[in-house]
C-alpha positions as CSV (number, residue, x, y, z in Angstrom):
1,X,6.9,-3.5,-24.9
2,X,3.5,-2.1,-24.0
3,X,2.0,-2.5,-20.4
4,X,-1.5,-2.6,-19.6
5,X,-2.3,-2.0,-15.9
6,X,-5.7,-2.8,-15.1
7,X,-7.1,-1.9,-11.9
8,X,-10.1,-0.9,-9.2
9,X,-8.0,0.3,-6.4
10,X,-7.3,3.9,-8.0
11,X,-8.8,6.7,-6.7
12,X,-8.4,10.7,-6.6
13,X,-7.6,9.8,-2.6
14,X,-5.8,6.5,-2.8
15,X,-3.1,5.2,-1.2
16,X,-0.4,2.3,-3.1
17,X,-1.7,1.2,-5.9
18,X,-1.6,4.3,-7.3
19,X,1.6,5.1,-5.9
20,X,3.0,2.0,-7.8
21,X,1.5,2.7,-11.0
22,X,2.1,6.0,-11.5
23,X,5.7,5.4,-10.4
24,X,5.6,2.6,-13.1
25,X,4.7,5.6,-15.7
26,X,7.3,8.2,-14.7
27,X,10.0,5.3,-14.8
28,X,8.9,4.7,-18.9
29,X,9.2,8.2,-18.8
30,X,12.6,8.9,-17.7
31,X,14.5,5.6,-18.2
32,X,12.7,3.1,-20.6
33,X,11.9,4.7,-23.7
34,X,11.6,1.8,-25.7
35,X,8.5,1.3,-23.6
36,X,4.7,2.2,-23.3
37,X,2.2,2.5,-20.8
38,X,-1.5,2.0,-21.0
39,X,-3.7,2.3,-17.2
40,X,-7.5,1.0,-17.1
41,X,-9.3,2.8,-13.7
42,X,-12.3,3.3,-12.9
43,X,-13.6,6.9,-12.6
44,X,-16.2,9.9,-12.2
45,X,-16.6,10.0,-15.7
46,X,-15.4,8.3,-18.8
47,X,-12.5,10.3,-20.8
48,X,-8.8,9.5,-22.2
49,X,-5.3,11.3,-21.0
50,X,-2.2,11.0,-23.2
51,X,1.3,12.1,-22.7
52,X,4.0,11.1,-24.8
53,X,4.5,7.2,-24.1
54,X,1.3,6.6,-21.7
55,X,-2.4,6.7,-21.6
56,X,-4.6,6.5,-19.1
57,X,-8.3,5.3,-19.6
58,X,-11.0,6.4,-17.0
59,X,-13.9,4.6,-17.3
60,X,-17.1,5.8,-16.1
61,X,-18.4,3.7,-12.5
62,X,-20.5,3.9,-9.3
63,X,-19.3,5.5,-6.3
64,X,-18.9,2.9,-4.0
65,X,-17.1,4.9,-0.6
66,X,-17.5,8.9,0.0
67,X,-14.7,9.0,2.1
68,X,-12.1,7.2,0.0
69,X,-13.5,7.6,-3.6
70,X,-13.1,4.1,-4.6
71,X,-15.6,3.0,-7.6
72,X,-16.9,-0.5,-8.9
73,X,-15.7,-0.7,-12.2
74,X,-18.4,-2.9,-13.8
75,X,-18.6,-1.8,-17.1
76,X,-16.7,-4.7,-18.6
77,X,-17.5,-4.3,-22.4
78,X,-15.6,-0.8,-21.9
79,X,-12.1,-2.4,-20.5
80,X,-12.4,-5.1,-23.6
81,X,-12.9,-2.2,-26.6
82,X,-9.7,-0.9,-25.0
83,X,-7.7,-3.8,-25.0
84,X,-8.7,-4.6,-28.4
85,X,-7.7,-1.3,-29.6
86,X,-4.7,-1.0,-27.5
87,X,-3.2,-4.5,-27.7
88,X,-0.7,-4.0,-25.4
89,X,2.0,-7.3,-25.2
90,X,1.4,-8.0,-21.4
91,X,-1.4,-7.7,-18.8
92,X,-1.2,-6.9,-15.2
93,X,-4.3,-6.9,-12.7
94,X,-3.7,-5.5,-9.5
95,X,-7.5,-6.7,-7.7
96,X,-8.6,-10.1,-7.4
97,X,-12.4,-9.5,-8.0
98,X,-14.3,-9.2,-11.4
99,X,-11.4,-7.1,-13.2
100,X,-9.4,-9.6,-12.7
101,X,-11.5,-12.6,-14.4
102,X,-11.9,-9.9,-17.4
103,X,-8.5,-9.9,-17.6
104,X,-8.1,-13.5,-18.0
105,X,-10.3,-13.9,-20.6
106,X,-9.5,-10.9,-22.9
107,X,-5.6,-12.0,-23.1
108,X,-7.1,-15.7,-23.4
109,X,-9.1,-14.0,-26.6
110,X,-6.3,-11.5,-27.9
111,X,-3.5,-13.7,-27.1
112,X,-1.6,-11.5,-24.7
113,X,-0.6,-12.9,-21.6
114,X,-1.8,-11.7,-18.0
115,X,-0.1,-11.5,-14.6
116,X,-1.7,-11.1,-11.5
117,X,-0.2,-8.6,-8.8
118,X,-1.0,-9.5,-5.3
119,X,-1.0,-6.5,-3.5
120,X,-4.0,-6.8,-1.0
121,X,-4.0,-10.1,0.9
122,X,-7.6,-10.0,1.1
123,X,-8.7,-13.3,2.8
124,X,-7.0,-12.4,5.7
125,X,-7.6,-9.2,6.3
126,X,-11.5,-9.4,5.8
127,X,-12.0,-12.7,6.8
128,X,-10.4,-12.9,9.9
129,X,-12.4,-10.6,11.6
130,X,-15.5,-12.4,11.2
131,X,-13.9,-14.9,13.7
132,X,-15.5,-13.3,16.3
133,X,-18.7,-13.4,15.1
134,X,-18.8,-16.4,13.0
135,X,-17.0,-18.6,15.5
136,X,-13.9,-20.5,14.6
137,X,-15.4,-23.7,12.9
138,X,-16.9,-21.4,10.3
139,X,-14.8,-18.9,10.2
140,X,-11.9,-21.6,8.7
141,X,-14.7,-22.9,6.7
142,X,-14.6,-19.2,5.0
143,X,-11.2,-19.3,5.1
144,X,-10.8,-22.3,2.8
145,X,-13.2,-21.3,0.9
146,X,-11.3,-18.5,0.3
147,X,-7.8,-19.9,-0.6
148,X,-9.7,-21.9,-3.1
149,X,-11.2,-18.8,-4.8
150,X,-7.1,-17.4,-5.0
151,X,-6.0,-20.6,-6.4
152,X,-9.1,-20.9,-8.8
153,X,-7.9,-17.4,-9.5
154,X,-4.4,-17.0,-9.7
155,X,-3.7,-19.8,-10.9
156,X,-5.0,-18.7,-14.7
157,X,-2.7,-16.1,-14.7
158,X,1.0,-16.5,-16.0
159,X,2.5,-15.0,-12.8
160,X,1.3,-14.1,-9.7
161,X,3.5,-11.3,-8.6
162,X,4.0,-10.7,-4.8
163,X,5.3,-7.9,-2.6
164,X,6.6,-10.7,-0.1
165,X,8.3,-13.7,0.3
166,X,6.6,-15.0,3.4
167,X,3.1,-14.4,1.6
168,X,4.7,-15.8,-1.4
169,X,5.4,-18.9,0.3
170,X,1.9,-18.3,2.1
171,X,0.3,-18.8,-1.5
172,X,1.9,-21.9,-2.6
173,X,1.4,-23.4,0.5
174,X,-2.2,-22.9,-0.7
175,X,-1.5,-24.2,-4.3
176,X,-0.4,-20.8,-6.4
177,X,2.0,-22.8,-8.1
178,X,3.2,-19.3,-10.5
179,X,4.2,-17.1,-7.7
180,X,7.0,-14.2,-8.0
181,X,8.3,-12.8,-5.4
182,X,8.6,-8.9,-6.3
183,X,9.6,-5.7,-4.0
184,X,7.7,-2.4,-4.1
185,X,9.8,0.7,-3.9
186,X,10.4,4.2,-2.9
187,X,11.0,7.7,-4.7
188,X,13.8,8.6,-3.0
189,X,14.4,12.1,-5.1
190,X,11.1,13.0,-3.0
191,X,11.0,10.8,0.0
192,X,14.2,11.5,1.6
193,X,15.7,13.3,4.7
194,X,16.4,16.6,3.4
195,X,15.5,19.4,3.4
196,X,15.3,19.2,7.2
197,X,12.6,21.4,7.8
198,X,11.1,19.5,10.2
199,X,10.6,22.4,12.8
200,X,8.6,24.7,10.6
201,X,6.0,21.9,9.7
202,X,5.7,21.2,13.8
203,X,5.3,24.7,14.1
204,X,3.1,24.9,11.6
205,X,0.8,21.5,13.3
206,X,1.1,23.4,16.6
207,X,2.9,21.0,18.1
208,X,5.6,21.9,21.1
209,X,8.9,21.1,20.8
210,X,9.6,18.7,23.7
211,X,6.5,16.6,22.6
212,X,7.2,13.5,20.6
213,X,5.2,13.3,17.5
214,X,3.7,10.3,16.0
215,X,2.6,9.4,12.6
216,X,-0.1,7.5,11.1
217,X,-0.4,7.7,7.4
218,X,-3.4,5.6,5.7
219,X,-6.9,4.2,5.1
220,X,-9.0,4.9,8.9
221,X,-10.5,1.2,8.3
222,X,-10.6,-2.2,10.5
223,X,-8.3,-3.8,8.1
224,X,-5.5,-1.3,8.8
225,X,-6.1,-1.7,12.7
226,X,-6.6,2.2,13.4
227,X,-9.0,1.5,16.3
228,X,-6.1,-0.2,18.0
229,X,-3.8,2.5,17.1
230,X,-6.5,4.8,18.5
231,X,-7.2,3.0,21.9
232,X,-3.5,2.8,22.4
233,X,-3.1,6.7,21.9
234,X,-5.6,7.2,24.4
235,X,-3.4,4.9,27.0
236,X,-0.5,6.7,26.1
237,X,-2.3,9.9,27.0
238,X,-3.3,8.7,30.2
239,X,0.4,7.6,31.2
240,X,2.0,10.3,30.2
241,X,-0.7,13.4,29.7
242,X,1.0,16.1,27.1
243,X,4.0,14.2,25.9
244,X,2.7,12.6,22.8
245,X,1.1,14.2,20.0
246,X,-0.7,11.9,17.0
247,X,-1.0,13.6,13.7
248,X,-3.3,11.2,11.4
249,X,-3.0,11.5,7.5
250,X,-6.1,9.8,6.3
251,X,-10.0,8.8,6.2
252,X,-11.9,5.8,6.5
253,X,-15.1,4.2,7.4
254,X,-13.5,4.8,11.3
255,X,-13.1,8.8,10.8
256,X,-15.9,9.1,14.1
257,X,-13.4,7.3,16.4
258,X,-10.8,9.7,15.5
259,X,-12.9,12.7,15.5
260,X,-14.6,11.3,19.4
261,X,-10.7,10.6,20.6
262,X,-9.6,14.0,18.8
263,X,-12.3,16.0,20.7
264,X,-11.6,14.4,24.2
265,X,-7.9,14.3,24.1
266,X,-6.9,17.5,21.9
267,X,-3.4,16.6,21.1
268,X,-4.8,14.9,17.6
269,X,-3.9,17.0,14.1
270,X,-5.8,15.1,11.1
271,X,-5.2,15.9,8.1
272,X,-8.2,13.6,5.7
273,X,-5.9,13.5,2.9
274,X,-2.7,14.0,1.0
275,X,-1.8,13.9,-3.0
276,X,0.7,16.1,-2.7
277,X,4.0,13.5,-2.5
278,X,6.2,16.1,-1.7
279,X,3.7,17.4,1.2
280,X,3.4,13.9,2.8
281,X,7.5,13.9,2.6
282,X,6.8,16.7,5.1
283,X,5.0,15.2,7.1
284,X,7.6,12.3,7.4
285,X,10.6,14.5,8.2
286,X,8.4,16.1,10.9
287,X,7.9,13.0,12.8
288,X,9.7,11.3,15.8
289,X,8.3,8.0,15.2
290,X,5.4,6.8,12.7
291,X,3.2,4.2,14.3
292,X,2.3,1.6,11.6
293,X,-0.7,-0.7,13.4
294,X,-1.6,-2.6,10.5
295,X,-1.2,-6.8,10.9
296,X,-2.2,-7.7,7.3
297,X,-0.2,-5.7,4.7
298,X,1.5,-7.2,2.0
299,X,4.1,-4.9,2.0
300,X,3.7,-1.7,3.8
301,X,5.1,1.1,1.3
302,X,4.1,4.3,4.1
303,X,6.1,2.2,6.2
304,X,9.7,2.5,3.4
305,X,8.7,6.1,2.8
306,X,9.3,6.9,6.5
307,X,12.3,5.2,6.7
308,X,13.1,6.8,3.3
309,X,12.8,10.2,5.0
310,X,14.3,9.1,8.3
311,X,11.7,8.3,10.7
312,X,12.1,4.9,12.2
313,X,8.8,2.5,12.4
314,X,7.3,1.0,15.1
315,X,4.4,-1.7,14.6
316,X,3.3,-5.3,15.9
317,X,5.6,-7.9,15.0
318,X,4.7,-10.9,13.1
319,X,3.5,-9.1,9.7
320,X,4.4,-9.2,6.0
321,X,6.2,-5.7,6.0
322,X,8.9,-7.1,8.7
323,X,11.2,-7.4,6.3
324,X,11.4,-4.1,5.1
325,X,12.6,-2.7,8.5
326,X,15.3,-1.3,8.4
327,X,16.1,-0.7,12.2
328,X,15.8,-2.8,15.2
329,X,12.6,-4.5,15.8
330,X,12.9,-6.3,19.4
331,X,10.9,-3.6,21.1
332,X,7.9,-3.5,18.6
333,X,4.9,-5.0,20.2
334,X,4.5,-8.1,20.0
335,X,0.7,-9.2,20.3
336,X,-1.7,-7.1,18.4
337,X,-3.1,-5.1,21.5
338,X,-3.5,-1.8,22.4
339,X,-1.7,-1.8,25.5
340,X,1.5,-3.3,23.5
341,X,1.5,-1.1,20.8
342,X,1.3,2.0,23.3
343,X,4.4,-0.5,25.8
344,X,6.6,-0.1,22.2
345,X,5.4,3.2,21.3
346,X,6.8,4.5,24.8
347,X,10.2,2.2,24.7
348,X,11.1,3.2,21.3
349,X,10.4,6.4,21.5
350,X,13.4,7.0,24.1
351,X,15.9,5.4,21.7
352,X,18.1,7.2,19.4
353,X,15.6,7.6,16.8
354,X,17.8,10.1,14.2
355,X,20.6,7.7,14.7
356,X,18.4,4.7,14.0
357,X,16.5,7.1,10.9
358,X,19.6,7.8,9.5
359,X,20.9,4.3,9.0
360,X,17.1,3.2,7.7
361,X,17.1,6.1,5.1
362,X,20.2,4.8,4.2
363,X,19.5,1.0,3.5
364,X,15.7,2.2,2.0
365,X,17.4,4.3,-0.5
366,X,19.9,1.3,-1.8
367,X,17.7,-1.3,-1.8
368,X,14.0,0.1,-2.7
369,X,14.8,3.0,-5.4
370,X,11.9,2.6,-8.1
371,X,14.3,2.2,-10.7
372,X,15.8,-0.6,-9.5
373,X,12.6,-2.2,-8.5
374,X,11.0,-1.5,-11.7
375,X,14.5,-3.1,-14.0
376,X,13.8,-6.3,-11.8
377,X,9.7,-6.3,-13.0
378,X,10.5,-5.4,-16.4
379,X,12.9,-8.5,-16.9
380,X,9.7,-11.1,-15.5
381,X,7.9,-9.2,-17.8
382,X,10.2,-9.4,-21.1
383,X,10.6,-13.2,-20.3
384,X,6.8,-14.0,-20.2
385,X,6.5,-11.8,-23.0
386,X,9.1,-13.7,-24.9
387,X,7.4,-17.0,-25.7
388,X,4.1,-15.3,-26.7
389,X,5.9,-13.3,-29.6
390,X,8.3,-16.4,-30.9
391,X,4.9,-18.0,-31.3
């Protein structure tokens, strides 16, 4: 079987998309060598990589973000020569703008079918925010214009794959009537809780050893809710000067909040970005607690890699990613403020937290590992393939 995964959100800088994808490669690698892998991104230049059973296809596009390298890829005619040539026996987009609607019509035309993968729930997490300026009359007016545009959308393709059964069940509600619920996984051979060197990289941050320190790991943009990570640092600061310190692994459109708070408070370490898995591993060991402040992911894979290495999560209850917490939840915040995220932040943080690390690692590695994640996806993929080929 050969997979085509076609997407926009790949970067040099980026965050899960790429994670997935490239752990969708080094699974063919290693344990499915009756397999190939072909990737579609969008890039500073135009120009082919091959390894033994995968190639990936960088297509030349505009810059659309400095900070987090994302490009439009609009050069259409480009993605269609490579199907053609490649004519691969399944499909997937992973963005739900123009790629996508080029991916339905090229497998209509070659006869290959097409799944969808849900992986940002875009409506909500752009949308939403306009309440405040837009009013709530026409801000659900957008909103149903919106579901709509998914249905329209997702219904074309043979499966709509998602990272969540409550969003799942969100989407048929709406009329998705192909929806699979899938998980995302882990790499536990990197993001695990050995070696346990997390003293030299708090040495190496500066950080004292009776402060607590908290991670955030991700895009610094309204969607991921960093100002109300942010503003709740600064309370926690104020209650309890010294005792925290925030290490931010990241950029984003919201990089002058951080740098203003970072000046004023001090006890900040930012580091703008990351490729290096085995560095960000690091990072995860080092932590007491990593502070997830997000309300709209799908899934939340930084939030299984901490648990993975044996950090527990706090957050703000109510999101897609609860079930993929592995520890206790009752003391996560529960309204999307600043002043309850910094309440949970404060009450969690004088738990047990190795104890309750440990068990997450634990129950992250048995039920996330990419191999097992990607046996799962390959069997939806070999029975949508199946009919295709019979005919």
């Amino acid at each position: 079987m050969k997979i085509c995964d076609l997407t926009q959100f790949y970067s040099p800088l980026s965050g899960g998309v790429k994670r997935y994808v490239h752990e969708k490669i080094a699974y063919i690698d290693k344990y499915s060598p009756e397999d190939e892998h072909v990737l579609i991104v969008p890039g500073e230049k135009t120009e082919l990589t091959s390894s033994e059973r995968s190639r990936i296809y960088s297509i030349h596009s505009p810059l659309l973000s400095r900070t987090s390298r994302y490009r439009a890829l609009l050069n259409l005619r480009a993605i269609e020569e490579i199907l053609e040539r490649e004519r691969p026996d399944i499909i997937e987009s992973s963005d739900p703008y123009q790629i996508a609607w080029k991916a339905i019509a090229s497998g209509h035309a070659l006869g290959i079918p097409v799944v969808g993968f849900y992986h940002s729930h875009f409506p909500e997490a752009y949308l939403r925010s306009a309440a405040k300026y837009l009013g709530r009359t026409a801000t659900a007016a957008v909103m149903d214009l919106a579901s709509r545009y998914v249905c329209n959308l997702y219904n074309q393709f043979h499966a709509t794959l998602v990272p969540s059964e409550s969003l799942a069940q969100l989407l048929r509600d709406w009329g998705v009537d192909n929806v699979r619920p899938v998980s995302l996984g882990v790499n536990i051979d990197i993001f695990k809780p050995t070696p346990d060197d997390a003293m030299q990289t708090r040495d190496s941050l500066g950080i004292r050893r009776n402060q607590k320190l908290l991670l955030y790991v991700g895009r610094l943009a309204k969607e991921k809710n960093t100002e109300t990570l942010f503003q709740s640092f600064d309370l926690l600061q104020a209650r309890r000067p010294g005792d925290f310190h925030l290490l931010v692994v990241g950029d984003g459109s919201q990089r002058n909040h951080l740098e203003k708070l970072r000046a004023r408070l001090g006890n900040i370490s930012w580091i703008p970005y990351c490729t290096d898995s085995a560095d960000l591993a690091r990072y995860y060991r080092a932590a007491d607690l990593f502070v997830h402040p997000g309300v709209q992911e799908t899934f939340g894979l930084v939030a299984l890699e901490s648990q993975a290495c044996g950090t527990p999560v706090v957050g703000i209850r109510g999101s897609y990613m609860d079930r993929i917490i592995f520890h206790e939840q009752e003391l996560w915040a529960r309204e999307d403020t600043p002043e309850a995220l910094a309440d949970a932040v404060e009450e969690l943080s004088a738990k047990k937290l190795s104890i309750m690390g440990g068990n997450a690692s634990q129950a992250a590695e048995e039920l996330h590992s990419w191999p097992r994640v990607f046996e799962q996806l390959f069997c939806i993929y070999r029975g949508i393939c199946s009919p295709h080929k019979a005919s």
